[in-house]
Structure formats: C-alpha cells, structure tokens
C-alpha positions as CSV (number, residue, x, y, z in Angstrom):
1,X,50.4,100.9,132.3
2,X,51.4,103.0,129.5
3,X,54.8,102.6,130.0
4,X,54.6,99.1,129.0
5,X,52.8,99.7,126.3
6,X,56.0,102.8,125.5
7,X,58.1,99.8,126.4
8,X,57.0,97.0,123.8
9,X,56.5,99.1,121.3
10,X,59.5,100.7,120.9
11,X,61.5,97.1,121.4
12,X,59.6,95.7,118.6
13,X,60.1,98.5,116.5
14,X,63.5,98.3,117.2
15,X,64.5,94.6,117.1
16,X,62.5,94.6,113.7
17,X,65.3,96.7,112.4
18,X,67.9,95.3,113.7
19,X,66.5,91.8,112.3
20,X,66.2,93.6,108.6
21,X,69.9,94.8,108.8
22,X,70.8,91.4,109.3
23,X,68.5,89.8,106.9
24,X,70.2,92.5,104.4
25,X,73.7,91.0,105.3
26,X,72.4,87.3,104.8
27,X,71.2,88.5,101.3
28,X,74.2,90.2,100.8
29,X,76.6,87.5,101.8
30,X,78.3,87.4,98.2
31,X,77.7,90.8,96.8
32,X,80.9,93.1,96.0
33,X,81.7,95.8,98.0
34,X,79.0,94.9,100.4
35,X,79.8,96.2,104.4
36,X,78.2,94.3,107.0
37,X,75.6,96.4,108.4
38,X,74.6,96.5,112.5
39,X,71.4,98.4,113.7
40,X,73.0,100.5,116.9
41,X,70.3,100.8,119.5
42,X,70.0,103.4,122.5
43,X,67.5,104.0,125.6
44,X,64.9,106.1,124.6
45,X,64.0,108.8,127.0
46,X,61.4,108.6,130.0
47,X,58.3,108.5,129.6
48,X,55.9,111.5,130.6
49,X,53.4,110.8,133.1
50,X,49.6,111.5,131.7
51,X,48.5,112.5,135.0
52,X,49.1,115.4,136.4
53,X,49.4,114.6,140.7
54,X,51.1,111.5,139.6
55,X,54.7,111.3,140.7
56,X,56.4,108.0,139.3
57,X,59.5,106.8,141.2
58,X,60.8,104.4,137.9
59,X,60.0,106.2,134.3
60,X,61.2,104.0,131.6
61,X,61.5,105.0,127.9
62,X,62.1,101.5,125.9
63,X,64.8,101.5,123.1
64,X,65.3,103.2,119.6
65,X,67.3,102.8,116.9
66,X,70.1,105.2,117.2
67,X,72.1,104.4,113.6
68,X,72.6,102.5,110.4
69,X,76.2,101.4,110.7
70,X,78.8,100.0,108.5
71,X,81.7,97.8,109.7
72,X,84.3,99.2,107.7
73,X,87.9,100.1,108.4
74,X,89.2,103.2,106.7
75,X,93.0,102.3,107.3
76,X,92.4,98.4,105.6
77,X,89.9,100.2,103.1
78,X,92.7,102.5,101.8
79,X,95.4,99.8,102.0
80,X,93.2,97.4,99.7
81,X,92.9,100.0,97.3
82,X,96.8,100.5,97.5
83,X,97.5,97.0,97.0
84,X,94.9,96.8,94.0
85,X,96.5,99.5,92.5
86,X,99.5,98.0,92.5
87,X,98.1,94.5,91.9
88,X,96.2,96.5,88.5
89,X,100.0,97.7,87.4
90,X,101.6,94.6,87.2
91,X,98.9,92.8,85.9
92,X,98.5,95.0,82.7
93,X,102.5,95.0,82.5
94,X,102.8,91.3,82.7
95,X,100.0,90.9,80.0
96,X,101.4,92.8,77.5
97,X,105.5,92.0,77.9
98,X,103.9,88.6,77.7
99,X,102.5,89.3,73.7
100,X,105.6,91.6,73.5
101,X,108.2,88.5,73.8
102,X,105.9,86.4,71.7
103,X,105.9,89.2,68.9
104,X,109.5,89.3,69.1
105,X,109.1,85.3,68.6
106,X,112.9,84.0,69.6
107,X,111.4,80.3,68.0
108,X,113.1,78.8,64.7
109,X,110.9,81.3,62.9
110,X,112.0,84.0,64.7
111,X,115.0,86.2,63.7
112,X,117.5,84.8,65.6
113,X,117.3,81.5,64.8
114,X,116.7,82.8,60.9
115,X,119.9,84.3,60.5
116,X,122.0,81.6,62.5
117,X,120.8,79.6,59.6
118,X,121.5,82.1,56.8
119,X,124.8,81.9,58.4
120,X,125.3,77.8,58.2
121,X,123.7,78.1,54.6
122,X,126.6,80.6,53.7
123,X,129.4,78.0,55.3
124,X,127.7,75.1,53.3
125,X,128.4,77.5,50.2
126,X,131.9,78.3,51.3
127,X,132.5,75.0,50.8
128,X,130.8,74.9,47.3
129,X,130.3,78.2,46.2
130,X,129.8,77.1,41.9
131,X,126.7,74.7,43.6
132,X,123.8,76.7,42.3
133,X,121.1,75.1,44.5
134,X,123.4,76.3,47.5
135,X,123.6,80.4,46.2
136,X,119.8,79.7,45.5
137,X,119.5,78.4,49.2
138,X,121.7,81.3,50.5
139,X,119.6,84.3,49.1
140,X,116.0,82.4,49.9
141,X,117.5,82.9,53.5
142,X,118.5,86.6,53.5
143,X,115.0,86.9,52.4
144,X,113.7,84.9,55.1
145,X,115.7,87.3,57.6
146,X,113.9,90.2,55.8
147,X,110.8,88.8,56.1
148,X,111.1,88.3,59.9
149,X,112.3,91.7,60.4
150,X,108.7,92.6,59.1
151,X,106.9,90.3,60.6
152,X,108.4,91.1,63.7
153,X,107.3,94.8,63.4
154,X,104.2,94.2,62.1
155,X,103.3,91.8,65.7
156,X,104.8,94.7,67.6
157,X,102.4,97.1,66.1
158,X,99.4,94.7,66.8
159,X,100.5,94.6,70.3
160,X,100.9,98.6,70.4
161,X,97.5,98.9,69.0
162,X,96.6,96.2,71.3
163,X,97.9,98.5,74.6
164,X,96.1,102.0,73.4
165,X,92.6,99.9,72.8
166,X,92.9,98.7,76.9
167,X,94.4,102.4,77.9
168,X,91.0,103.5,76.0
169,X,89.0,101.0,77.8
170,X,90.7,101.8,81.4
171,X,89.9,105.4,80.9
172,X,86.2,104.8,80.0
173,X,86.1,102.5,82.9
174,X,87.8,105.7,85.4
175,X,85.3,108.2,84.1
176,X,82.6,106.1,85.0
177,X,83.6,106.0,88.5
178,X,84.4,109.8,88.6
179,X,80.7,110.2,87.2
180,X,79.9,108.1,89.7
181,X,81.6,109.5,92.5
182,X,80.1,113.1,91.7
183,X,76.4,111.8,91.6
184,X,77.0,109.6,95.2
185,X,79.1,112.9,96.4
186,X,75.7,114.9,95.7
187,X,73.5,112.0,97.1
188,X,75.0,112.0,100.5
189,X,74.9,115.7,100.9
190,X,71.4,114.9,100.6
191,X,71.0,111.6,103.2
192,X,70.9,111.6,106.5
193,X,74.1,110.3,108.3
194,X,73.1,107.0,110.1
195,X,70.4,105.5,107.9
196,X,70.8,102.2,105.8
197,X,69.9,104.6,102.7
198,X,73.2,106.6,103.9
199,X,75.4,103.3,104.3
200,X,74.3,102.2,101.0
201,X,75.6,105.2,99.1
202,X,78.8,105.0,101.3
203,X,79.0,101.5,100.0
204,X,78.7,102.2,96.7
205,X,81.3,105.3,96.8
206,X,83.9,102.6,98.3
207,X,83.3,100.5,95.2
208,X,83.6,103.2,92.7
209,X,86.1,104.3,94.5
210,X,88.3,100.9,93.9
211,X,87.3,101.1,90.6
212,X,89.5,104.0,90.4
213,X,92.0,103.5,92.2
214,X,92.5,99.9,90.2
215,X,93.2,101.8,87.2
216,X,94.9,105.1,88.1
217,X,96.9,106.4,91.3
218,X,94.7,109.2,92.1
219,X,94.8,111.0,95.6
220,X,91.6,110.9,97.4
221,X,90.4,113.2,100.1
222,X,87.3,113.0,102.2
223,X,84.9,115.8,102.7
224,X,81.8,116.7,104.4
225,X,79.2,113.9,104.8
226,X,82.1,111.8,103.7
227,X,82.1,112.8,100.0
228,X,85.4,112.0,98.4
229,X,87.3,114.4,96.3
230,X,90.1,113.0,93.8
231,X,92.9,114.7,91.9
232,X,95.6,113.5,90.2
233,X,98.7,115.2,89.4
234,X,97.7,118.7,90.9
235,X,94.4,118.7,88.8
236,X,91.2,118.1,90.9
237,X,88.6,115.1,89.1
238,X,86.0,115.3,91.2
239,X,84.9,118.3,93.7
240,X,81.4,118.1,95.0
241,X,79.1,117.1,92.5
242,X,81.2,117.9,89.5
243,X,83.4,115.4,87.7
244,X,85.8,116.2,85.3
245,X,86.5,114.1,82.3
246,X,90.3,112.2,80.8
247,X,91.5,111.6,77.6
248,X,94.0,109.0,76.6
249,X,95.8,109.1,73.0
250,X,98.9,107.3,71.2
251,X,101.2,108.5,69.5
252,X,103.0,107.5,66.4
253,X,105.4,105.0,68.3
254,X,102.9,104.0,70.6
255,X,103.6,105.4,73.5
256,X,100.4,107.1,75.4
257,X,100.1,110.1,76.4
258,X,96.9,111.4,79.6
259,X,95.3,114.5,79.4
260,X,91.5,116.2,80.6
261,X,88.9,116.3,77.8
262,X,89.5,120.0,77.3
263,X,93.3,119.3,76.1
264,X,95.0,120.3,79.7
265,X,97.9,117.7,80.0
266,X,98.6,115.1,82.7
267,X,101.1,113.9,84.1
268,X,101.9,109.9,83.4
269,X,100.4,107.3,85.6
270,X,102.4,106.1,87.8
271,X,100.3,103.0,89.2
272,X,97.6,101.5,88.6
273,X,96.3,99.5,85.2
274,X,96.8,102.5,83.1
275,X,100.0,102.8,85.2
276,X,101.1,99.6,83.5
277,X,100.1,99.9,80.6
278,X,102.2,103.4,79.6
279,X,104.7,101.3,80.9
280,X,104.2,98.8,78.9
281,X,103.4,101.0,76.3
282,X,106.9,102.5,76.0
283,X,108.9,99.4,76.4
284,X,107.3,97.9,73.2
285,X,108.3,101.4,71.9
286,X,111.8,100.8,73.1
287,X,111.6,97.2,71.6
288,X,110.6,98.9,68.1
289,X,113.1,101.1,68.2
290,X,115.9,97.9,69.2
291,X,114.5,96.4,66.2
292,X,114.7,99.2,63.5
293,X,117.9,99.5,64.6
294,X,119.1,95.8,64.1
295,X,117.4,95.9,60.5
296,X,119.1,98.8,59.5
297,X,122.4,97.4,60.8
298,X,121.3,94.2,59.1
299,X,120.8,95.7,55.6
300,X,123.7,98.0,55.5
301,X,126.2,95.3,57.0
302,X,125.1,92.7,54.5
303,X,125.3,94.9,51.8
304,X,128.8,96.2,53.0
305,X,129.6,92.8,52.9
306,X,128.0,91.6,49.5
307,X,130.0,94.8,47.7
308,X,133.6,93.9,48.7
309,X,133.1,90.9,46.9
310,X,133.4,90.0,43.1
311,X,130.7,87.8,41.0
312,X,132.4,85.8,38.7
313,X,132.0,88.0,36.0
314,X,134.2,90.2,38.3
315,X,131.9,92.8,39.4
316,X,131.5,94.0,42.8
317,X,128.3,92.6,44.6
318,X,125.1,94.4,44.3
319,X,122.8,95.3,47.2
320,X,121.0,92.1,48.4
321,X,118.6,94.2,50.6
322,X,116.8,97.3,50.7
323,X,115.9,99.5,54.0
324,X,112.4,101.4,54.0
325,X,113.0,103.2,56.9
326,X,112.1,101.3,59.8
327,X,112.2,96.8,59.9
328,X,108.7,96.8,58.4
329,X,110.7,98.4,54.9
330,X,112.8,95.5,54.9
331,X,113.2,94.0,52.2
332,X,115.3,91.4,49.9
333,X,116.3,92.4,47.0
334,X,116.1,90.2,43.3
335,X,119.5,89.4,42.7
336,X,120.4,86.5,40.6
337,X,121.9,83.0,42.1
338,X,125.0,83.6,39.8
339,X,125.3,87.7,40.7
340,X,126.6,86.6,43.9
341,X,130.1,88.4,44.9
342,X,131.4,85.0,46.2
343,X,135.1,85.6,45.3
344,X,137.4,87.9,46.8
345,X,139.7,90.1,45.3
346,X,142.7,88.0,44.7
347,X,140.3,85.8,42.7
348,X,139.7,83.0,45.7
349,X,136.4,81.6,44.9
350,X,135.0,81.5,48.1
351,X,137.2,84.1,49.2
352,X,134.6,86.4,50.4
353,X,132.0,84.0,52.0
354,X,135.5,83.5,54.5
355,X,134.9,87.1,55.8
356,X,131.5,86.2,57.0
357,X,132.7,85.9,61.0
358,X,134.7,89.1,61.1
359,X,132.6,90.9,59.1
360,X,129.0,90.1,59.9
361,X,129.3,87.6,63.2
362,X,130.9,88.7,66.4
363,X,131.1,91.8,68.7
364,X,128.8,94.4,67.3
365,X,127.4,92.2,65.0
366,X,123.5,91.9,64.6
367,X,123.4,88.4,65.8
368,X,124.7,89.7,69.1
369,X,122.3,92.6,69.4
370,X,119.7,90.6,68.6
371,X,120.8,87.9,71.5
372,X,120.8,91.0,73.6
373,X,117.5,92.6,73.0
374,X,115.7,89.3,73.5
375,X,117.8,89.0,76.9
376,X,116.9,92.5,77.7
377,X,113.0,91.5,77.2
378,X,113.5,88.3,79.1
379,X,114.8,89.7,82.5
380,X,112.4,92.7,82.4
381,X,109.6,90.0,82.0
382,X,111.0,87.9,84.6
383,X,110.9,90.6,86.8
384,X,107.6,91.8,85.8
385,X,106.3,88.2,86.7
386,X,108.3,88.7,90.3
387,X,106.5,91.9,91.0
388,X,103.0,90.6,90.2
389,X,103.2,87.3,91.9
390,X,104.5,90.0,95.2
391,X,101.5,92.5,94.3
392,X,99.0,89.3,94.0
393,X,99.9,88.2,97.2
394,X,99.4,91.9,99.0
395,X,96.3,92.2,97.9
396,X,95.1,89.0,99.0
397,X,96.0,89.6,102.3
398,X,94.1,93.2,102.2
399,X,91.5,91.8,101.2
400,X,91.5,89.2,103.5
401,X,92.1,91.3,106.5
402,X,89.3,93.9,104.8
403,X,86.9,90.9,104.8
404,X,87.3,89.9,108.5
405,X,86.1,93.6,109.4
406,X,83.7,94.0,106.8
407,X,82.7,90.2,105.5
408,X,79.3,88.5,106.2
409,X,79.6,85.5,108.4
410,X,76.7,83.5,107.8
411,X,76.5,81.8,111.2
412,X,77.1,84.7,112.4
413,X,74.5,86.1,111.5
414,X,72.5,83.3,112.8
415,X,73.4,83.2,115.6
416,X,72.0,86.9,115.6
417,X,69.0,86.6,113.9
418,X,68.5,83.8,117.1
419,X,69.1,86.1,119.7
420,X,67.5,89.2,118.0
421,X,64.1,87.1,117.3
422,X,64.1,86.4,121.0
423,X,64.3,89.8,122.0
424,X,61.6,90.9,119.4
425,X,59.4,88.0,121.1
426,X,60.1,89.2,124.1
427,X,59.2,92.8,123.2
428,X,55.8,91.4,121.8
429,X,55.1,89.6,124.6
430,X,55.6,92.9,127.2
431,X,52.5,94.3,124.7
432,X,50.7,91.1,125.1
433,X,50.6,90.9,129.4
434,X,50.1,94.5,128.8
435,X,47.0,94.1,127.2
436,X,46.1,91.4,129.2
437,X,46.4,93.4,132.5
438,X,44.4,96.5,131.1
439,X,42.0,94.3,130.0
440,X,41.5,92.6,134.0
441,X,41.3,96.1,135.1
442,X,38.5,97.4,133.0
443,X,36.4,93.7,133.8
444,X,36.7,94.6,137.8
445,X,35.9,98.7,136.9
C-alpha cells in the first residue's frame, strides 16, 4: 500500500514541475532571449519493502524530475550571432555613408553644382566683361564655392564626431556584456547543472553573449559548466570571473583607434557595429582628405588662373582666394569688381576669361575630381546598401530557424499544459483510492 502512496506522490510532484516549466514558457512567450524550457522526467528507483519477511514480486518507484532543460541549438545559436554580427556591420556602415553623402551634399547648394555655375557666370562675363553687375556676380560665386568647401568640411566633421560618440556608445554597451559574462561565468560555477535556476543563467549568458558579438567579432570558447571565455585579437576579455575592460578613441582625422583600459593596443574590428563603424570612420577620413585636396587645387588653380591675366589698369590679377590649410581655411578673398584680370596679354578684353576650359575645366580639373569623389561615395554606398539588405536577410533566417528550436508555441504549450494536467490528476487520484483503500482496511481491522 505504500507504494501507491510512493507512486502518487512522486507523480504529482513531478507533473507540478513540469506544469511550471511550461507555465514559465507561456509567460515567456515574448521575452528576448528566452529558451523554451522542458521538465525531463525519469523512473525513480524501487521502493523498499517496510517489512522484513516480505518478498514483493513488482516494486515500483514512481517518477522524478531528472533535469531543467533548454531547447537550444548551439550550431543555430552561434550562426545567429554570426549573422548579427554581420547584420551590426553593415548597419552602422550604411548609417553613416548615408550622412556622409548628404555632408558632401551633390544638391544645387552643393560644390558641384556651385562651381558649374561660377563657370556659366564667367561665360556670361566673357561675353561682357566692362558689365559691372556681371564681375560683381562672378566673384559672389567664387565666394560661394569657398563657402561650400567649408561647409562641406564642417558637415564631415559633425558626422566624424557623430561616428566616435556611437564607437563610444558600442563599447560601453560591449563592456557591459563582458561584466556580465564574468558575473554569469561565476554564477554557474556555483548552480547546479539541470535546474531552471541553471537554464536561467545559461539564458542570460546567450543574450549577453549576442550583445557582444552584435558589436565586436570576438572569439568565444566554452568552458566548464558552460562558462564562456572571449578574446579578441590574441588578448583574452573574459576568463572565469574576470573581465577586462576596452577603450575606444579618435584621432585627429577621425579615424578610431581599440585598445584595453590599461593602454595595451587592439587590433581593428573587423565585424560587428564597431566593425562598421571604423570603417566608416576612415572612409569619411578618406572623403576629408578628397576634399582638402580639391580645395587646395581649387585655390591655387583659380589663382593661377586670375594672375596670368591683366586688370584694366594692366596689372596682373591678384589672388581671389586664400587656403588655410585644409577646405574648412577656404576662403575668398576682397578683391574689387574692377581688379579683375579679365584681359589677356595682347590686350583682348575678355582675353583671359577664354582660358577658363583649358585652364580650369577638363581633365585634371577640380570639376572632374569633384564628379569623381561623389561617384566614388555613390558606388561604395550602393554597395553598402547591397551588403546590408544580404546581411538583413541572413539573419532573419537565423533567427527564424533559432526560433523553431528555441521559440514558444503557445498551442503548443496548450496542448501540454492538457495532457500534463491530466497526468497530475491522474497522479492525485492514485493518492486518493489509496487513501480510500487504507481507510476500508483499518474499518474491517
């Protein structure tokens, strides 16, 4: 008779359980980074007989619960990190070329379209170079060209500053998960394997784990107890219970630069946000560059131009524009409407204004290298776009196929929570003729 009691007992403690694992994955339906958990139950051993010259032929033990356990996949677990990492790249990439071709602004107030119309203002004075209004015209667009070579530097430098402010923001964000992973790493050494407590910390290293890995290509390991230990570029971030701590600075031109807290460098990211955005990063550094390069060009060419020429006083041309260094020192100079070298040598009048094409337009020219950075920009955003639309679509699908493993499907769990309820009443019933029949035989003793 004891054995039924054994019996019950142990089937109601058990289907209680397994009916609060799956109440934890109805409440947990929608929470990220949630695994579906499943109470794992196993035949208990026999029962011992209580009396000693009793020889049973049938000892049954009832059921415990053997485990805790997670429905996880470590092969789609480690492929939706990869895909998030790469998803995290292009993303940051794609944000920033994205302010990056608006800073270099290829619109009618943009340098391109500035200087085509410096250009057409010069021909209109070719063709009446005494008109005052015309010269007057003429130098209020060189100054207008100066004046977008600044402007243009200036939004390049937001969008730097703009680029170092999310790097600092990614690595806050990446040493809270190595924090993180040390305290969990410590935690499980400490938890039994198998317990809902155990699974919970396991989920919660998963998620710090994608935290990281969605902002830096790190290597990760797994240890005893399952603890995780990352490194990244041949330095070690997180062994045991100990996490170390990154740095990320800019430098002058903007590009970024990785290192540990106590000055050690690292090596560049590769993938991940922070991935993209030293990418990113140097490219606007590279666009800089482009541009200082066209506004010194622009200066010295016009100038080169403007001093071959004679006013009509018959002096050679005076420097319209002055360079500071770098676009943002661009600058037009205050020349005079009738201090312009119009003429040419021979005394034409608008002798010099009919070098313009072979001396400031054409191959070489800073029209053309302007048309050719923007291009340059353009493809590399194109592709950018490409490559993000591709990663966006990867991770999707890791997801996805993590979900079908992991996920909570309500009526599945339903359908369950039905059968497990059934069992537990079951269980509760066993207890119930139990009693019932100890209670017959004590009324006939």
């Amino acid at each position: 008779m004891s054995d039924l009691f054994i019996i019950g007992a142990s089937g109601t403690r058990a289907y209680r359980t397994a009916m609060a694992a799956i109440a934890e994955n109805i409440a947990n339906a929608s929470t990220t980074g949630y695994a579906r958990r499943s109470a794992t139950t196993g035949e208990s051993g026999s029962s011992t007989a209580t009396m000693a010259l009793y020889t049973a032929r049938a000892n049954f033990g009832g059921t415990q619960v053997m485990s805790i356990d997670r429905a996880t996949d470590p092969y789609l677990d480690a492929s939706v990190r990869l895909t998030g990492m790469s998803l995290g790249s292009s993303t940051a990439r794609l944000r920033w070329l994205s302010d990056s071709e608006t800073a270099l602004n290829d619109t009618s107030t943009g340098i391109g379209k500035l200087m085509t119309g410096m250009f057409q203002n010069m021909d209109k004075l070719a063709a009446s170079p005494g008109d005052t209004s015309l010269r007057v015209t003429t130098l209020d667009s060189i100054g207008r060209v100066a004046d977008a070579f600044r402007q243009t530097a200036a939004d390049l430098d937001v969008v730097s500053a703009g680029i170092a402010t999310e790097a600092r923001a990614s690595v806050e964000t990446v040493n809270r998960a190595l924090d993180s992973l040390a305290t969990i790493n410590n935690s499980l050494l400490r938890a039994t394997p198998g317990t809902s407590a155990y699974a919970q910390l396991l989920d919660s290293r998963d998620s710090a784990l994608q935290d990281l890995t969605k902002n830096l290509n790190v290597d990760i390991s797994f240890g005893a107890r399952d603890t995780a230990q990352i490194s990244f570029g041949g330095q070690t971030l997180v062994s045991g219970n100990v996490a170390s701590t990154v740095a990320v600075s800019a430098g002058t031109d903007g590009r970024l630069s990785l290192s540990l807290a106590d000055g050690t460098a690292l090596s560049t990211p590769a993938n991940g946000a922070l991935g993209g955005l030293f990418s990113a990063a140097g490219t606007v550094a590279d666009r800089h560059t482009g541009l200082d390069t066209l506004a010194a060009q622009f200066v010295t060419d016009v100038n080169a131009w403007h001093a071959q020429g004679l006013t009509d006083g018959g002096a050679s041309g005076a420097p319209l524009l002055a360079y500071g260094g770098s676009a943002a020192g661009v600058t037009a100079l205050d020349v005079n409407p009738t201090d312009l070298a119009l003429r040419s040598a021979d005394g034409t009048l608008n002798g010099n204004l009919l070098t313009i094409n072979s001396t400031l337009r054409g191959n070489g020219s800073v029209e053309q290298g302007w048309t050719g950075l923007i291009a340059t920009h353009a493809n590399l955003l194109a592709a950018t776009k490409a490559e993000y639309t591709t990663a966006q679509g990867r991770n999707d699908q890791a997801v996805a196929a993590r979900e079908a493993v992991s996920g909570v499907d309500l009526d599945m769990e339903a359908a369950d929570l039905l059968r497990i309820q059934q069992a537990y009443s079951g269980s509760a019933k066993v207890l119930q003729i139990a009693k019932e029949t100890l209670d017959a035989i004590l009324q006939i003793m």
